[in-house]
LUMTORVO-912958 format. One record per atom (N, C-alpha, C): residue in one letter; x, y, z. Coordinates in steps of 0.001 Angstrom, whole numbers, padded with zeros to 6 digits, always signed. Layout:
N
aXYZ...
***
This chain:
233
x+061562-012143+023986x+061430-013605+023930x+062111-014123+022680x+062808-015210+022819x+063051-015626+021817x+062457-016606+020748x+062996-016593+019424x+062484-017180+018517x+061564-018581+018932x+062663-019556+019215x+062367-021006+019662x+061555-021315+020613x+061151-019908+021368x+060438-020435+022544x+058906-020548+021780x+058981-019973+020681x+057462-020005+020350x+056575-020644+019221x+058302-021619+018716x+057850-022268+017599x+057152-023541+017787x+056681-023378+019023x+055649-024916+019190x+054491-024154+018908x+054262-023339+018692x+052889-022472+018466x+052614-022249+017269x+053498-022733+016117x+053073-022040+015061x+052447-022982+014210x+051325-022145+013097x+050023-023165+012709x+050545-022488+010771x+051479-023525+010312x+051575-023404+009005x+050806-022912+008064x+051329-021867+007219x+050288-021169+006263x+049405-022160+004993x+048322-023289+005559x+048598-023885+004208x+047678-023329+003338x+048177-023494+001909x+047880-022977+000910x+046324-023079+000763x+045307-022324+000574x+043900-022440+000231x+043067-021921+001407x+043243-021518+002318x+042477-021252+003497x+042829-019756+003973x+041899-019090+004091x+042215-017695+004797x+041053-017003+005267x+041663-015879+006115x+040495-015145+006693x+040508-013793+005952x+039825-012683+005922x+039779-011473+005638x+040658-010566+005579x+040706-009642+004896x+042028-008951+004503x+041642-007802+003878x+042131-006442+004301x+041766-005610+002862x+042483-005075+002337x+042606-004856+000970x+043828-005091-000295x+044373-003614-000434x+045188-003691-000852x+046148-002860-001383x+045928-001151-001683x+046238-000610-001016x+045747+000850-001511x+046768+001499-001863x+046560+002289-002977x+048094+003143-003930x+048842+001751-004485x+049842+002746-005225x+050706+001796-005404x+052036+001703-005035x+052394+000094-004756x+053838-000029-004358x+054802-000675-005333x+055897+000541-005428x+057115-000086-005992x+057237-001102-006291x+057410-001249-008032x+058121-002689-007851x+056775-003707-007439x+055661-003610-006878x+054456-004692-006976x+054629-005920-007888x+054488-005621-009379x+054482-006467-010217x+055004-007706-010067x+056464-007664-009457x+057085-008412-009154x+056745-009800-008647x+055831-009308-007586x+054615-010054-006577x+053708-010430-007151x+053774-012192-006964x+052761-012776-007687x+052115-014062-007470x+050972-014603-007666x+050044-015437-007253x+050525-016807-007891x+050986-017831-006755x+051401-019384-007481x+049991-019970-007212x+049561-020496-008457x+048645-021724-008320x+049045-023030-008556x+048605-023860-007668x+049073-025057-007373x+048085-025878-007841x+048247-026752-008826x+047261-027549-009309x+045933-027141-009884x+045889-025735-010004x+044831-025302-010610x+043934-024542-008869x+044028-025475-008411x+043638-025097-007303x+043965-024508-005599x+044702-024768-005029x+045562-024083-003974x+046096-022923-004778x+046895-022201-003794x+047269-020982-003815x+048310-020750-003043x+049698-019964-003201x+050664-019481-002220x+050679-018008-003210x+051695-017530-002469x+052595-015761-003254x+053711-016392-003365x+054512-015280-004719x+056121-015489-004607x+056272-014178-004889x+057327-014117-005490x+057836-012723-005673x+059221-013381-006783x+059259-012560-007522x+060042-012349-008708x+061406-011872-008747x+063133-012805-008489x+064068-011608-007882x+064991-011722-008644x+064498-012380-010369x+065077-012279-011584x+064240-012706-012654x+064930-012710-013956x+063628-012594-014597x+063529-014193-015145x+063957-015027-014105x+063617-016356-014690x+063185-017028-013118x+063631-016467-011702x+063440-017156-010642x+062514-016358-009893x+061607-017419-008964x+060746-016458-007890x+061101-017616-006849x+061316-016721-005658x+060738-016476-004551x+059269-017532-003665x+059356-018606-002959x+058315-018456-001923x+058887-019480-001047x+057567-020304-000085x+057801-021081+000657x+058163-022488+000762x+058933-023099+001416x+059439-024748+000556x+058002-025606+000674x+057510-025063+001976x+055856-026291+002155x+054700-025791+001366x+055288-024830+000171x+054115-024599-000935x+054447-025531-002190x+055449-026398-002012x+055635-027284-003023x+055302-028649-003002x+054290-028828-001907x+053753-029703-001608x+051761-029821-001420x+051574-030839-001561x+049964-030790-001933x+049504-030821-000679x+048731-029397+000011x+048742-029615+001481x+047616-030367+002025x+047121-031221+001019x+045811-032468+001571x+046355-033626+001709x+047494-034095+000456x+048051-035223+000456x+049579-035219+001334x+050324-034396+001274x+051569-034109+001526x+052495-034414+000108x+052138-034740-000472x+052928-035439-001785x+053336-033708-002122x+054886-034161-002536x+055583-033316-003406x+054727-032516-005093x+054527-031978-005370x+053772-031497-006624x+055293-031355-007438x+054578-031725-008457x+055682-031912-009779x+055876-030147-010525x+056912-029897-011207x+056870-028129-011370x+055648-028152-012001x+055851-028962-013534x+054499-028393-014257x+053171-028400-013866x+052866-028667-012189x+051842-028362-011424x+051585-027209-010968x+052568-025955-011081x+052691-024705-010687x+052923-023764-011429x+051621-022386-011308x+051670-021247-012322x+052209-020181-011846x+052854-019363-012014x+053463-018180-011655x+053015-017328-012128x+051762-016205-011957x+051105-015236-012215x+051503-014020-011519x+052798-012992-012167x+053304-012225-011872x+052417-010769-011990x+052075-010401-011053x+051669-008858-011086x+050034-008826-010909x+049405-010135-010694x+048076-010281-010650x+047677-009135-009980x+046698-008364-010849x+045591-007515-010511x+044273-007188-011139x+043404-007040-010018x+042166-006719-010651x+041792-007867-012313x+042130-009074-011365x+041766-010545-012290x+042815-010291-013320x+043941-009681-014049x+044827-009602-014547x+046010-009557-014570x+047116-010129-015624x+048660-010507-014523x+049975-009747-016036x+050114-009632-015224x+051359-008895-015966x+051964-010024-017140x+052410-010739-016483x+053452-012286-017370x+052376-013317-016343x+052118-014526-017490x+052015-015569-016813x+053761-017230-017134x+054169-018049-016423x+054554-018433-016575x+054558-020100-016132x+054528-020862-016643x+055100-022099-015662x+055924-022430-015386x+055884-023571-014064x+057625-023325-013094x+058434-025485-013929x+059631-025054-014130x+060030-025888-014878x+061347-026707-014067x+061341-026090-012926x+062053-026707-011682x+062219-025939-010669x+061543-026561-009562x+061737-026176-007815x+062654-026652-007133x+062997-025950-006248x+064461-026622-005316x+064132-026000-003797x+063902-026722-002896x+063847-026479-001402x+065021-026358-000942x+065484-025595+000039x+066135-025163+000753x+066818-026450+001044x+068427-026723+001219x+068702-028066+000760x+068558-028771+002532x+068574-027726+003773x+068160-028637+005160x+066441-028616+005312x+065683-028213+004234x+064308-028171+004205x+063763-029775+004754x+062770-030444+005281x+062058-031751+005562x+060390-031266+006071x+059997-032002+004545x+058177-031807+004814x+057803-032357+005946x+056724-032017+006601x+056480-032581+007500x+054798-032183+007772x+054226-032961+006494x+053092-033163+006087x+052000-032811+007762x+050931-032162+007590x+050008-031342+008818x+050840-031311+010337x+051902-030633+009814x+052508-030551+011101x+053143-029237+011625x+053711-028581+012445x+054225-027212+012143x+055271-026771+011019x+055125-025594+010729x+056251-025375+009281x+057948-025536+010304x+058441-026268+009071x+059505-026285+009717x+060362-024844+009349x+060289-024001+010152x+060996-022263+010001x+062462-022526+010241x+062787-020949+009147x+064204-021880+009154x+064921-022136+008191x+064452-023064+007452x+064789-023436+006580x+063379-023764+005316x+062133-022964+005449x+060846-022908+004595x+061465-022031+003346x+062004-022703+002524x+061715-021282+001642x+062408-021781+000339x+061750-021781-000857x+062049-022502-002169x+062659-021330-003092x+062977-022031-004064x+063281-020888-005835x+062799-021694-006451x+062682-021256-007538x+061314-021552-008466x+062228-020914-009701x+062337-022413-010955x+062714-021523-012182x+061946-021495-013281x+061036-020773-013666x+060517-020424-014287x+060847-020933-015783x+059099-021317-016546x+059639-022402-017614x+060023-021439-019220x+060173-019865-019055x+060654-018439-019975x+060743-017777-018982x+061639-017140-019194x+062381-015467-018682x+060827-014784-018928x+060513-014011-017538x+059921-012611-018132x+060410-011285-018326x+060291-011029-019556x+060945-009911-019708x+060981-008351-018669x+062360-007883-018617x+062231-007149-017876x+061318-005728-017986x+061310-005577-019337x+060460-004263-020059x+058677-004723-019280x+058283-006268-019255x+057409-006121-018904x+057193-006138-017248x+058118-006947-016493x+057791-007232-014859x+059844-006741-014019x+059925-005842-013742x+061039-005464-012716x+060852-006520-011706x+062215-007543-011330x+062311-008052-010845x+062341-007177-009136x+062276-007680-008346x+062687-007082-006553x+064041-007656-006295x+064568-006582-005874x+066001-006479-005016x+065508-007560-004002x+066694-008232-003471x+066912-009317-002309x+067484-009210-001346x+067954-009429-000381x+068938-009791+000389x+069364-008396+001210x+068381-007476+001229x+069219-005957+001773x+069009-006926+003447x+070255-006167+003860x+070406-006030+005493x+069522-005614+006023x+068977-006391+007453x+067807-005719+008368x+068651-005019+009325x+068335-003841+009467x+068600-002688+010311x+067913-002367+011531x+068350-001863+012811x+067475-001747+014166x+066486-000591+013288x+064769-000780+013795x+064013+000354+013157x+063382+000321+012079x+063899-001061+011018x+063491-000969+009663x+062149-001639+009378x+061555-000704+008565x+059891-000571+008615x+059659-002082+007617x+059007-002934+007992x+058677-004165+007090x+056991-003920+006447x+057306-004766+005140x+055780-004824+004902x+055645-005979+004145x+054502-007156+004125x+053996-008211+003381x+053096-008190+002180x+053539-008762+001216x+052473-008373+000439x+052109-009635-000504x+050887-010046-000169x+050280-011404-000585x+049092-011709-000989x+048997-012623-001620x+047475-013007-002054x+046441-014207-001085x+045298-013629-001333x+044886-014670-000343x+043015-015020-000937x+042418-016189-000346x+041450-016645-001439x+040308-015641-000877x+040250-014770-000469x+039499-013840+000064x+039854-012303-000749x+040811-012772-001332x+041276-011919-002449x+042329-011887-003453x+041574-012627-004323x+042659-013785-004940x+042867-013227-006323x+042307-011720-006714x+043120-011433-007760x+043509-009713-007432x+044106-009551-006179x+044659-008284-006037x+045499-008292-005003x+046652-007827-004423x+047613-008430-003266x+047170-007328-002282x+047768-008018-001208x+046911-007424+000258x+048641-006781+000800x+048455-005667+001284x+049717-005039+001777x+049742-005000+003336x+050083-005661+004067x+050149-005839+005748x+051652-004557+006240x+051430-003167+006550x+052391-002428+006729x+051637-001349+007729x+052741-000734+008972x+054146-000743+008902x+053995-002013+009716x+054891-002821+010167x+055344-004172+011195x+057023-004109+010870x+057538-004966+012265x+058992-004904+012452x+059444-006113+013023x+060758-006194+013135x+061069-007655+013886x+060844-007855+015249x+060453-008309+015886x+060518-008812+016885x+061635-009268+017879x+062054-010727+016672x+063090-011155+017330x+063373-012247+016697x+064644-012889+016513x+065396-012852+015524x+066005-014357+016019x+066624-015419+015651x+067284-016713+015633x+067747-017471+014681x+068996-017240+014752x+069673-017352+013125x+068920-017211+012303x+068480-018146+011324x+067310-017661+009908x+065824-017616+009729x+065667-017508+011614x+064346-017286+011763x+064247-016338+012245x+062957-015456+011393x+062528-013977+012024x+061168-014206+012596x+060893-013384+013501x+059290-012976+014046x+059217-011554+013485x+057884-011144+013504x+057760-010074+013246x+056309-009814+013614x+055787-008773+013369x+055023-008130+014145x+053688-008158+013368x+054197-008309+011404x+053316-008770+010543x+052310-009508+010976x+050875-009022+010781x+050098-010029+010749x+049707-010449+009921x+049618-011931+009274x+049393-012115+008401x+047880-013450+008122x+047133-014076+007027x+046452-014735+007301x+046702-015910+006805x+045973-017413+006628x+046055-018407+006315x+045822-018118+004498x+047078-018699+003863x+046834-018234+002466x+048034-017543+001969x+048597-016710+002663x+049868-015801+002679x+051680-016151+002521x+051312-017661+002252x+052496-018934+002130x+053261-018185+001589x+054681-017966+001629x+055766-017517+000485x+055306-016075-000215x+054884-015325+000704x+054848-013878+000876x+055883-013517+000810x+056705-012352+000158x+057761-011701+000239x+057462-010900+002149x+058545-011213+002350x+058782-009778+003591x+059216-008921+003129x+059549-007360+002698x+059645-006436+002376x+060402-005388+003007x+061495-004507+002487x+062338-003971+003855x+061774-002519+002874x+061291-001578+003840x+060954-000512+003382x+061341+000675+003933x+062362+001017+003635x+063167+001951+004035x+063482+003244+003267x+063747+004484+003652x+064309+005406+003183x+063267+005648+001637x+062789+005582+001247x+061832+005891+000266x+062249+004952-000801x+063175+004175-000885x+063705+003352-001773x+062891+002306-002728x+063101+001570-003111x+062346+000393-003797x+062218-001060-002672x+061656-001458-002859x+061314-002524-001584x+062190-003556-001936x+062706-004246-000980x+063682-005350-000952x+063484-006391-000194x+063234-007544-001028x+063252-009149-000662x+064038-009359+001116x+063445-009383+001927x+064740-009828+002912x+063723-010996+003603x+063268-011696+003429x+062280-012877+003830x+061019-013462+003767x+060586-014564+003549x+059869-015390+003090x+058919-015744+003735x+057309-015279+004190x+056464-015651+005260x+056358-017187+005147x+056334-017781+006193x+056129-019527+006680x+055410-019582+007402x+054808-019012+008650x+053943-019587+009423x+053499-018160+010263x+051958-018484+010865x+051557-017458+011781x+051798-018088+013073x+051479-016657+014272x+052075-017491+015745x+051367-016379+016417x+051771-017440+017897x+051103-016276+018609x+052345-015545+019744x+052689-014694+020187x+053222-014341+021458x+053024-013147+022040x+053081-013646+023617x+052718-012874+024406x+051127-012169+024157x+050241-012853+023386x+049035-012706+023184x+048671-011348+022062x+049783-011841+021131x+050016-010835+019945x+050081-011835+019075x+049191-011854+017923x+049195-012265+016583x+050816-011696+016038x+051176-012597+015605x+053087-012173+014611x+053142-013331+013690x+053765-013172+012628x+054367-013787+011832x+055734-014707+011932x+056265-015778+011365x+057114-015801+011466x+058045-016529+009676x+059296-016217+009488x+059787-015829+008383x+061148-016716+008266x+061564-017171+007056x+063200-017830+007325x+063827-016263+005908x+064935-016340+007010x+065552-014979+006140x+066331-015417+005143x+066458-014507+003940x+067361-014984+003086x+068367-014803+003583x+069356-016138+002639x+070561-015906+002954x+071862-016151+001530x+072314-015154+001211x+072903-015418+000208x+073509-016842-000345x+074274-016696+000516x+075235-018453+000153x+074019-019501+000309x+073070-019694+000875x+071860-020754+000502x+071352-020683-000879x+070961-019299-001175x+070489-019200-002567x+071647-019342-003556x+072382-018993-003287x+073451-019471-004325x+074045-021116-004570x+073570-021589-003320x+073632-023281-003497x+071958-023752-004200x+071220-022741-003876x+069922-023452-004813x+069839-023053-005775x+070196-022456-006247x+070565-021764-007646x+071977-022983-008500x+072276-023064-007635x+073210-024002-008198x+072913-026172-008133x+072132-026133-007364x+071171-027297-007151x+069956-027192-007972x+069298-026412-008569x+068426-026335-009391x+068862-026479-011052
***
């Protein structure tokens, strides 16, 4: 099935609401990276870290999901590596940039696709203390995915959703097999392959249903976008 047939189904991750989850066992590569945005002190999304001044998440986490109003940066904390109530670097975000065909669309479905922000961070964290995550690797037929996010059911340790795979695919929208919960906004997708270090290849936006299977669905990175928000920021 394809992508579009199922995006009337999908119920946006908004920030603050979730169901049960259980967290993280061992450790994964590169984790630190992965980290808890608070929004106003209060809401919640994930990002992920893929230099040591930019992160990673969702464009409808830059918005106040009661009011719809845009949140200003210095409304947003970047708590890199949160664990066990402790964070590696904390930082604040000192300018956000949405995906430049991004349009809020305040309690309505995520618009997939085009969900997915950078975040520049208001100091560099150093690399000695937080390894940024690789980005942009190629998805391959077979390649093992994994999510890894925070959620208010467990809001100071990240929850690892693995193995899951694509589904099915429409230009910069992925499905996948991830299940994920309400809370999980701007989750890294994770390409976990070959024993390697885990790599950025998409941004959770919304849960769905098909064919009477809980799945995820994701806008993939894409180089030349990030390099225009990188350059728009």
């Amino acid at each position: 099935m394809r992508a579009f047939r199922i995006l009337a189904t999908l119920a946006a991750l908004l920030p603050g609401v979730v169901h049960g989850e259980t967290t993280i066992g061992g450790k994964l590569p590169g984790e630190a990276a992965v980290g808890r945005l608070m929004l106003s002190g209060k809401a919640m999304c994930t990002g992920a870290l893929i230099s040591p001044v930019l992160v990673l998440t969702a464009a409808h986490c830059l918005y106040n999901p009661r009011t719809g109003k845009k949140l200003k940066p210095g409304q947003m904390e970047f708590q890199a590596g949160l664990k066990g109530g402790k964070a590696k670097a904390i930082r604040q975000v000192s300018v956000a940039t949405a995906h430049p065909d991004y349009i809020h669309r305040h309690k309505g479905n995520a618009q997939v696709g085009s969900d997915i922000a950078l975040l520049k961070l208001s100091k560099p964290i150093s690399k000695n203390s937080v390894l940024p995550m690789r980005y942009g690797a190629n998805l391959a037929s077979g390649d093992m995915l994994g999510v890894l996010s925070y959620t208010i059911n467990s809001r100071t340790d990240p929850i690892l959703e693995y193995p899951c795979r694509v589904l099915a695919r429409q230009q910069e929208t992925l499905v996948m097999s991830c299940e994920v919960n309400f809370g999980a906004s701007g989750a890294p997708v994770l390409a976990l392959t070959n024993g390697s270090n885990p790599a950025v290849v998409s941004v959770v936006s919304a849960k769905a249903a098909m064919g009477g299977q809980n799945v995820s669905v994701g806008t993939l990175l894409s180089a030349d976008t990030l390099k225009q928000m990188i350059a728009g920021g």
